[in-house]
C-alpha positions, 0 to 999 in steps of 0.5 A: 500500500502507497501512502502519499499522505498523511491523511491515509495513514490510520484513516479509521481512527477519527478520534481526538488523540488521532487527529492530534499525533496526524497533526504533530507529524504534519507539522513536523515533517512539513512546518519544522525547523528540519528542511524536508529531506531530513525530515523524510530520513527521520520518519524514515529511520524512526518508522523502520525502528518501531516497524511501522510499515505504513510510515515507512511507506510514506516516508519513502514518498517523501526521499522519492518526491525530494529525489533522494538517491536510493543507497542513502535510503538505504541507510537511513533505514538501516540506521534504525538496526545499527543504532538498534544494536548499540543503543542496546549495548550502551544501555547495558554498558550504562546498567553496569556502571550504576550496578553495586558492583560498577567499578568492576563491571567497568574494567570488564567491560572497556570497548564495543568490539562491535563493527561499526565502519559504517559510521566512518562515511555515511551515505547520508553525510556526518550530520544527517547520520547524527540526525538519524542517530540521535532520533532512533536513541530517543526512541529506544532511551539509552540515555548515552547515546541521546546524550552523545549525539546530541553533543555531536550535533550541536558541535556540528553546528545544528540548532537547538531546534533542529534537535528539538524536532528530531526528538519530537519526530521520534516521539510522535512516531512512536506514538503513533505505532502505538495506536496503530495496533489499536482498532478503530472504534465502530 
């Protein structure tokens, strides 16, 4: 199913809290401080991390509408399972430094040793994937990495409100996969 706009998506949910996420989205993939294509790439990467095939569809509308090469497409979806895995990792990493045992877990457990070179030169370009980065943590909440990329971002020159309506994108996105699963009243 193609989804070219916002207003197919959750068509059967007419409800007050409906209309309120459909309009934040509107607002923040096509009023918001973010330019279209980083919007798209976010509601790209955060959809793929909540399994939102819907919205992954109508993201990619929005990279093919604004001409966005495939193989950086590509990886914004794919930043959804890259940083998937080290936001899971770093989160434990975080556990294990506020165990009673904190110390010690920390000389245990001192690099990733995870492949990551796909972060060396991203398709996307250093600023989109901190973008991409920064979003996809706040949805999966490893504070290290929120922190982290948020820091990168405001060293890259991004506007706090540009951060801002990343975080604001990822929380919309996720709320609303949730009602998704939610049938439509009758």
């Amino acid at each position: 199913m193609s989804i070219t706009s916002l207003d197919q998506l959750l068509p059967t949910h007419n409800t007050t809290i409906a209309k309120n996420l459909k309009i934040n989205l509107r607002r923040l993939t096509e009023e918001s401080a973010l330019d279209k294509v980083e919007a798209a790439m976010t509601l790209m990467a955060t959809s793929t991390s909540v399994e939102f095939p819907e919205l992954i569809a109508y993201a990619k509308t929005q990279l093919d509408a604004n001409s966005v090469p495939a193989d950086q497409q590509q990886e914004a979806a794919e930043s959804a399972a890259m940083m998937g895995m080290l936001n899971l990792y770093y989160r434990f990493r975080h556990f294990m430094q506020h165990s009673p045992d904190g110390a010690a877990a920390a000389d245990h457990y001192k690099a990733a040793g995870l492949s990551m070179t796909a972060l060396a030169k991203p398709a996307v370009g250093k600023e989109r994937w901190e973008m991409l980065a920064l979003a996809v943590s706040v949805i999966n909440g490893c504070e290290q990495c929120v922190t982290s990329h948020e820091k990168s971002l405001r060293d890259l020159g991004v506007t706090p409100a540009k951060i801002h309506d990343l975080a604001r994108i990822a929380a919309v996105v996720k709320a609303l996969k949730a009602l998704s699963t939610i049938p439509a009243a009758a």
